[in-house]
C-alpha positions in Angstrom: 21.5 -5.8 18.7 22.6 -9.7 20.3 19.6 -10.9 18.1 21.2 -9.2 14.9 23.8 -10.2 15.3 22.9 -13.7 15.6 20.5 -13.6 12.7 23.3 -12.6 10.8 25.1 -15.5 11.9 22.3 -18.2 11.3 22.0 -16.6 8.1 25.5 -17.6 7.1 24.6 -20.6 8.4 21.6 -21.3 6.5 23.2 -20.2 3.0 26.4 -22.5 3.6 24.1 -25.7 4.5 21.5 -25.0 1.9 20.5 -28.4 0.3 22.3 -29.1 -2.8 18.8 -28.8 -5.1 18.1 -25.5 -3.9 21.6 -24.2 -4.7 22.7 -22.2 -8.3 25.3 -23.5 -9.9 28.7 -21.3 -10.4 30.4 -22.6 -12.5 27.9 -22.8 -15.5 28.0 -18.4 -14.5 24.0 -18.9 -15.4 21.3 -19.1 -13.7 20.0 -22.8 -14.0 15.7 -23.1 -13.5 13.6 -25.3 -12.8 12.0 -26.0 -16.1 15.4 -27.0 -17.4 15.6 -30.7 -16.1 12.2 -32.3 -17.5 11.6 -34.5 -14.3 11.4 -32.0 -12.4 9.0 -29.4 -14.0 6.7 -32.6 -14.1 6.5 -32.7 -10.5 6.2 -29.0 -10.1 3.4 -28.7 -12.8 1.9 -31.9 -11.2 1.7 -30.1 -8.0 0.9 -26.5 -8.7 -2.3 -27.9 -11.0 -3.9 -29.7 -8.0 -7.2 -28.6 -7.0 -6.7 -25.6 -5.0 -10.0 -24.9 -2.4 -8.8 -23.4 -0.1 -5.9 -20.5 1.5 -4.6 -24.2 3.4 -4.3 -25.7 -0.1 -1.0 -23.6 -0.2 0.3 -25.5 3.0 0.1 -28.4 1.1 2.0 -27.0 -1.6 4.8 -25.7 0.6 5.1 -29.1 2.0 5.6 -30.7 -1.1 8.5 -29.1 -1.8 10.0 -28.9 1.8 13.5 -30.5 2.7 13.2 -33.0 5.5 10.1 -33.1 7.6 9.4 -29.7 8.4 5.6 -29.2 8.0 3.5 -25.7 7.1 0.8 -24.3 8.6 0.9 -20.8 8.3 -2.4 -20.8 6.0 -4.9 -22.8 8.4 -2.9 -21.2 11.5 -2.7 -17.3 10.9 -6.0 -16.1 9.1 -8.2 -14.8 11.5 -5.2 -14.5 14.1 -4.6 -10.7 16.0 -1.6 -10.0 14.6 -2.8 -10.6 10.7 -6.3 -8.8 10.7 -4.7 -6.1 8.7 -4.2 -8.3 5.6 -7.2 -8.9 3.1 -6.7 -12.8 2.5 -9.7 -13.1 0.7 -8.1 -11.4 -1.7 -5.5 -13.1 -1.7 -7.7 -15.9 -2.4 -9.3 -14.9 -5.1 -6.6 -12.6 -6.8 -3.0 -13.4 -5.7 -3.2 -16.7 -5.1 -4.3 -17.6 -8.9 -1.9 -15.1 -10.5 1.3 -16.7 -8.4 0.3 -20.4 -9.4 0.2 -18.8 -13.2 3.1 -17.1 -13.6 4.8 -20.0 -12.1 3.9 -22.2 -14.8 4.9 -19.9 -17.1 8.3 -20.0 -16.6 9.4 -22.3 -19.7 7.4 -19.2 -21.8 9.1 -16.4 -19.9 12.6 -17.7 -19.9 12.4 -19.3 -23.2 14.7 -16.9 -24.8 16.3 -15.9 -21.9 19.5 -17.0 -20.8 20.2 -15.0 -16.8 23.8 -14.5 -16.3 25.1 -14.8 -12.7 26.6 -11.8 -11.1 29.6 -13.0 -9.5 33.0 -11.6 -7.3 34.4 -8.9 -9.9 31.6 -9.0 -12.5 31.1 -5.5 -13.5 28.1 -6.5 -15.4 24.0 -5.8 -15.1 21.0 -8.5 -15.5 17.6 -6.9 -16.4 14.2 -8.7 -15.7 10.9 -7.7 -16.6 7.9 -7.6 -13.9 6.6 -10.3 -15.3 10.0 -12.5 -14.7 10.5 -11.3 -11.7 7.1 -12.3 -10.4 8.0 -16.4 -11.9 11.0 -16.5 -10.0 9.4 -14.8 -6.5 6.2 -17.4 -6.8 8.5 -20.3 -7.1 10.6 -18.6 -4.2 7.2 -19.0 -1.9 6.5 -22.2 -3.6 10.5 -23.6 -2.8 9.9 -25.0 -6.4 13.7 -24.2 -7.2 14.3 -27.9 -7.7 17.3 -28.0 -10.1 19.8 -30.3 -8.6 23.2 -29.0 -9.6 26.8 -30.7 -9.5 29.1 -28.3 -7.8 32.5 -28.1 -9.0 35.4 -26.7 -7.5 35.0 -23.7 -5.5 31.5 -21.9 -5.7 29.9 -19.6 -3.5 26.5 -20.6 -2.1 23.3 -18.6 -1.1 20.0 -18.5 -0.1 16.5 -17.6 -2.2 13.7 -19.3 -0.5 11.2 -17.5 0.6 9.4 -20.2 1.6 10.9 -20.2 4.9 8.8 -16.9 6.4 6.1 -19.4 6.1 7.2 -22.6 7.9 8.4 -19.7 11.0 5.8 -18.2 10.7 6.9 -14.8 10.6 3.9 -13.0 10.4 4.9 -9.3 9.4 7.2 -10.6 7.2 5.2 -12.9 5.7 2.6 -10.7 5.2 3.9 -8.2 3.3 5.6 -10.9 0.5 2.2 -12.1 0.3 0.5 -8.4 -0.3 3.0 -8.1 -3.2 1.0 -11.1 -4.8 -2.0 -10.0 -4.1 -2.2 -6.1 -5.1 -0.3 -7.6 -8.8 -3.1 -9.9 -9.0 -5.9 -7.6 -8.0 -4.9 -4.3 -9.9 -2.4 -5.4 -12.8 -3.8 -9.0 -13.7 -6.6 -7.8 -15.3 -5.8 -3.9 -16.2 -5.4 -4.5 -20.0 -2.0 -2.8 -19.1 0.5 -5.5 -20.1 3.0 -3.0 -20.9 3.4 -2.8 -16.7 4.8 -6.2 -17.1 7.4 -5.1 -19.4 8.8 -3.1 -17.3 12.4 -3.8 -16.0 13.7 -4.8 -13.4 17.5 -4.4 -13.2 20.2 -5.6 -11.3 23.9 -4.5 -11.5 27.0 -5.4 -10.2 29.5 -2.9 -9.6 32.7 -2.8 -8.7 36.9 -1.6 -8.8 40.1 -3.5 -9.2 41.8 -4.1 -5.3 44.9 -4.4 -7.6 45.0 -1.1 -9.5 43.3 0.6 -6.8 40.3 3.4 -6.8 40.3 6.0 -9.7 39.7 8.7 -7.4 41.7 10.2 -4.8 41.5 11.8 -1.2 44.7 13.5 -0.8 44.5 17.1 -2.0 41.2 16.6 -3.3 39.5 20.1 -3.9 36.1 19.6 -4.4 33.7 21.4 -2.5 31.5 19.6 0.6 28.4 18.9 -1.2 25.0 20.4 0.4 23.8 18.3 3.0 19.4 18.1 3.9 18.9 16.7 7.0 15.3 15.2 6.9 12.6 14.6 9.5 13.3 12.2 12.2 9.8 10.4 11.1 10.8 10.3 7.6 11.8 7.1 5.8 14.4 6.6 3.2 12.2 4.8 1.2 9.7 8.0 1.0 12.6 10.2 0.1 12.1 12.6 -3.4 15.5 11.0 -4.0 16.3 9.4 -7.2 18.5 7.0 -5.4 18.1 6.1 -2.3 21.1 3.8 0.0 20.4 0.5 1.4 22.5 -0.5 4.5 23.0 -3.8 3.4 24.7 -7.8 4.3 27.4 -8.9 2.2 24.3 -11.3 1.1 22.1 -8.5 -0.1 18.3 -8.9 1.0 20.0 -9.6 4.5 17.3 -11.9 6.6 14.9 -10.9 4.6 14.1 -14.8 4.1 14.2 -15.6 7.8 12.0 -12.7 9.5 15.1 -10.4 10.0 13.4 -6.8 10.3 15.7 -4.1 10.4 16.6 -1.4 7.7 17.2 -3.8 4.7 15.0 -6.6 5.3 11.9 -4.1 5.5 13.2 -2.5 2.6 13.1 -6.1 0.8 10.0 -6.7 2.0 7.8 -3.7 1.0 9.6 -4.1 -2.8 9.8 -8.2 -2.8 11.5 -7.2 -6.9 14.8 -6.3 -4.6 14.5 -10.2 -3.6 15.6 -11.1 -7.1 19.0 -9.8 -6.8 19.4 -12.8 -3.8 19.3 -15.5 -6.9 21.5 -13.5 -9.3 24.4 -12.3 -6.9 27.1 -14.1 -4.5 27.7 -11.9 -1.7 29.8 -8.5 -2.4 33.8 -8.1 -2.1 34.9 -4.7 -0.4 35.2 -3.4 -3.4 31.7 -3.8 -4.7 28.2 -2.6 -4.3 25.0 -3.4 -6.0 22.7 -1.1 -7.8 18.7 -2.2 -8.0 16.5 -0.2 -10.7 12.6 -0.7 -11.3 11.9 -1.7 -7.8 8.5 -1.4 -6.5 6.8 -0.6 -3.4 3.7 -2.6 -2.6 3.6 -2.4 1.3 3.7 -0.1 3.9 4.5 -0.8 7.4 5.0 0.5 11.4 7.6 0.1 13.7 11.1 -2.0 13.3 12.6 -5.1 14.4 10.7 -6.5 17.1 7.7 -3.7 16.7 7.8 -4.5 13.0 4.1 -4.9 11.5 2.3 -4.2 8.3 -0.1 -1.8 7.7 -1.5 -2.6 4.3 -1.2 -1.5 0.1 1.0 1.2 -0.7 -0.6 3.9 -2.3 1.9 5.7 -3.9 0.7 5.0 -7.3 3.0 3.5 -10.1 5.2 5.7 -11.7 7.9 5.8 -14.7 10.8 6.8 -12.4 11.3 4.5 -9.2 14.9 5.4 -7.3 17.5 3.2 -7.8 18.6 1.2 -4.6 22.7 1.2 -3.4 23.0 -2.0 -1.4 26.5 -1.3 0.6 27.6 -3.0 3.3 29.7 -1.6 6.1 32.6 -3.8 8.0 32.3 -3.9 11.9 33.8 -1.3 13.9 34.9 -3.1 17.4 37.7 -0.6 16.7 39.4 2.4 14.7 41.5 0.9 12.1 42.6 2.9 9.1 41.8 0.3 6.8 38.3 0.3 7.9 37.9 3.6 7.4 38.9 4.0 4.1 37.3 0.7 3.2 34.0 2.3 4.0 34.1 5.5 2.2 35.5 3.8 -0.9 32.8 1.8 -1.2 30.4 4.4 -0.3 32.2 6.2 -3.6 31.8 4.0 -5.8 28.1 3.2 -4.9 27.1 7.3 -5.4 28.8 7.5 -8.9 26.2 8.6 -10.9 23.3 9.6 -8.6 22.1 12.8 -8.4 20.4 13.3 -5.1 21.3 10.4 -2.2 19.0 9.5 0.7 21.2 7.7 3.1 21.4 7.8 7.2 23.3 5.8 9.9 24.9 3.3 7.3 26.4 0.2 10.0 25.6 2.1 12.9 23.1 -0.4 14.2 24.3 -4.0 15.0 26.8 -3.3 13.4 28.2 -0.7 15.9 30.0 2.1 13.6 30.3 6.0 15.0 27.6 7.9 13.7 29.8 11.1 13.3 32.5 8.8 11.3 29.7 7.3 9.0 27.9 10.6 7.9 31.6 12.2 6.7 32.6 9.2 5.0 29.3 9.1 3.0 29.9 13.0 3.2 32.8 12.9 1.1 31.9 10.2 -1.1 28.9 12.0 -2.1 30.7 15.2 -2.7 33.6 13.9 -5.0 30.9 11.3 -7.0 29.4 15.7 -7.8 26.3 14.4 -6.0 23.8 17.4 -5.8 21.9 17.2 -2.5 22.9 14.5 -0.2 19.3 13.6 2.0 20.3 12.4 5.4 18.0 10.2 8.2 19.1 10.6 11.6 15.6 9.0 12.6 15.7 10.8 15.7 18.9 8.5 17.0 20.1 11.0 20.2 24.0 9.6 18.9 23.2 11.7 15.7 21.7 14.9 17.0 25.2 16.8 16.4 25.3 16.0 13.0 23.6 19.1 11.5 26.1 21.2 13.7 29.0 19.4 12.3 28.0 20.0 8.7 27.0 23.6 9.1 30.9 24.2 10.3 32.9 22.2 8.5 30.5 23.1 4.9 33.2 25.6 3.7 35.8 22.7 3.6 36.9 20.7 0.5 36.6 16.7 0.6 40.6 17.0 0.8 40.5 19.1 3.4 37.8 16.9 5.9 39.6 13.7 4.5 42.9 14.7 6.2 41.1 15.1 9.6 39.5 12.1 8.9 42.5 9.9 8.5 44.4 11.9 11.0 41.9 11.0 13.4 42.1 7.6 12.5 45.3 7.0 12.8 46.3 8.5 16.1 42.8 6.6 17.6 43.6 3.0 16.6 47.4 3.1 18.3 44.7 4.0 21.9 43.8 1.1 24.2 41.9 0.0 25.2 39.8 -0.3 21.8 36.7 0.9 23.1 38.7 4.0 23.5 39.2 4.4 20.5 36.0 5.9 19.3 36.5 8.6 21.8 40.0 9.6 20.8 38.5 9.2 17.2 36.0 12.1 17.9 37.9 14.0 20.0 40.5 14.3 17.1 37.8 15.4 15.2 36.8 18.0 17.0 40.3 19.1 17.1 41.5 19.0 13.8 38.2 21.0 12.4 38.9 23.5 14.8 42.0 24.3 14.0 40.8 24.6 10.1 
């Protein structure tokens, strides 16, 4: 939790001090490429048409385009190493390699016509990419060929797409699993004869509700029924849920430290589906009143363990199909202590994430590093599923002991409306945060609870 907390940190770091040619301009509210600014597409092109002979030809790529004197050796260090004998990079060689120095080049065809609007503080707006864009902008991401150097004026907020940087850490697992993404496109849709795969879209949408005017729904007397709640296996994964959307427990910066071999819930997540990383270049990081939906997404990876057990396995073998869930990216605040504010912060951001979906697979949303009561987050995202007339809300526990009451609690309190839980909620609240000291407070929180649904 210390180190998540710190990567966290460094991450806010990194995307305030990013060099001034690798940041977006704001106040053009567009995305700006590299193609744009003819000097610099003739270095890129210049560099990505080299002679490439070998995987450590990419080293020397990487280099080119690196800040400072940092040097890369991932690609003569890591084949052949322990920890990466589960990766094919021969085929990487022959297939991905080749189709990520193409589709790079291709960016003044791709984006010829297309202008990509930023998605900024209070946009309530969507951006929709195909494959095939999405696959120019993540090569020159490994490349760090986003070379555009941008005068910014006034006040502009700043972040981070370079994923360049699992590669000069030498994050291994991480690392890995951007490059299967490269290598599975280039190996099985390359060549297919199936263009109309590259078609497909990616789409990214900002969403969000006036702090001025306030939430169109309301708690208070609310008398919609407690939707029904599925707990799933502990083993299970959100990502494998039958869901049709599926929660991300996400940064302000969505993608997290995805960039910098971060591997908990939402870094994996934007790892196994590298088309999430797109939403990094379009998107500032999210107000409390926003969230950010992710369409099209797909899964090329699969994996083992988390955080420091984190490895990949190898392809995905799902198969490819019309429907992929849409991903919520919300991001819970930090919960040192009860505070009403927080509370209802939380589960109106939850709401406004869930409007639309029909069946949610969600779990212990902040409860990590984050340190948010497991019973507190499963009823906020309770409710919010159940006035947003969510079907079936899917819930992970993954085994967490601090969560094993959880399908007691919603087997007694299921005859309640929202309006009804959402009293004892905000009761609870209230009477915990005037306890100290603060680490108290969760206690009196629960115990309030528990006191308040009994008396029901």
């Amino acid at each position: 939790q210390i180190f998540h907390r710190l990567t966290h940190i460094l991450n806010a770091y990194d995307i305030c001090n990013t060099p001034l040619h690798t940041r977006m301009l704001v106040s053009t509210k567009r995305l700006i490429l590299p193609h744009e600014d003819e000097a610099d597409w003739k270095i890129i092109e210049t560099v990505l048409q080299r002679k490439f002979e070998s995987l450590a030809s990419l080293d020397s790529m990487l280099n080119e385009f690196a800040i400072g004197n940092r040097k890369c050796q991932f690609f003569t260090r890591i084949p052949g190493r322990q920890d990466a004998n589960m990766f094919d990079f021969d085929a990487l060689f022959l297939f991905g390699v080749p189709l990520m120095i193409k589709v790079a080049l291709e960016m003044p065809t791709l984006f010829a016509e297309k202008t990509v609007p930023l998605l900024l503080d209070g946009d309530n707006k969507s951006v929709s990419l195909t494959r095939r864009q999405c696959a120019c902008l993540l090569a020159h991401s490994f490349f760090g060929s986003i070379t555009k150097k941008s005068i910014v004026q006034g006040s502009t907020k700043l972040w981070s797409f370079n994923v360049s940087e699992l590669f000069f850490l030498e994050s291994v697992p991480s690392a890995l699993c951007f490059l299967n993404y490269f290598k599975v496109l280039g190996q099985e849709w390359e060549h297919s004869g199936e263009r109309a795969f590259w078609d497909e879209k990616v789409i990214v949408e900002r969403v969000g509700f006036s702090r001025a005017v306030g939430t169109p729904w309301k708690w208070e007397n609310n008398p919609k029924p407690l939707v029904h709640v599925r707990f799933a296996s502990s083993e299970d994964h959100i990502e494998d849920s039958d869901a049709d959307t599926h929660v991300d427990f996400a940064n302000r910066f969505v993608g997290g430290g995805c960039t910098t071999g971060d591997t908990h819930m939402e870094e994996i997540l934007f790892l196994i589906k590298p088309e999430l990383m797109v939403a990094r270049i379009l998107s500032s990081y999210m107000q409390d009143e926003e969230a950010i939906r992710i369409r099209g997404a797909l899964q090329f990876s699969t994996y083992a363990g988390f955080a420091s057990t984190f490895k990949f396995v190898g392809d995905y073998k799902g198969g490819h199909t019309d429907s992929q869930p849409t991903v919520l990216a919300i991001d819970a605040l930090q919960m040192n202590k009860v505070q009403f504010k927080v509370v209802r912060r939380d589960l109106d951001k939850a709401r406004l994430a869930f409007d639309g979906a029909r069946i949610v697979a969600t779990g212990n949303w902040g409860c990590g590093a984050f340190g948010n009561d497991f019973i507190l987050k499963f009823l906020q995202q309770w409710m919010a599923a159940s006035d947003a007339d969510v079907s079936e809300l899917v819930y992970h526990t993954f085994g967490h002991r601090k969560a094993e009451p959880l399908p007691r609690i919603a087997g007694s309190l299921q005859s309640l409306k929202v309006g009804e839980l959402w009293n004892c909620v905000r009761d609870a609240s209230e009477v915990a945060s005037n306890v100290f000291p603060p680490p108290m407070q969760k206690i009196e929180f629960l115990k309030q609870i528990k006191m308040a649904t009994k008396l029901l």
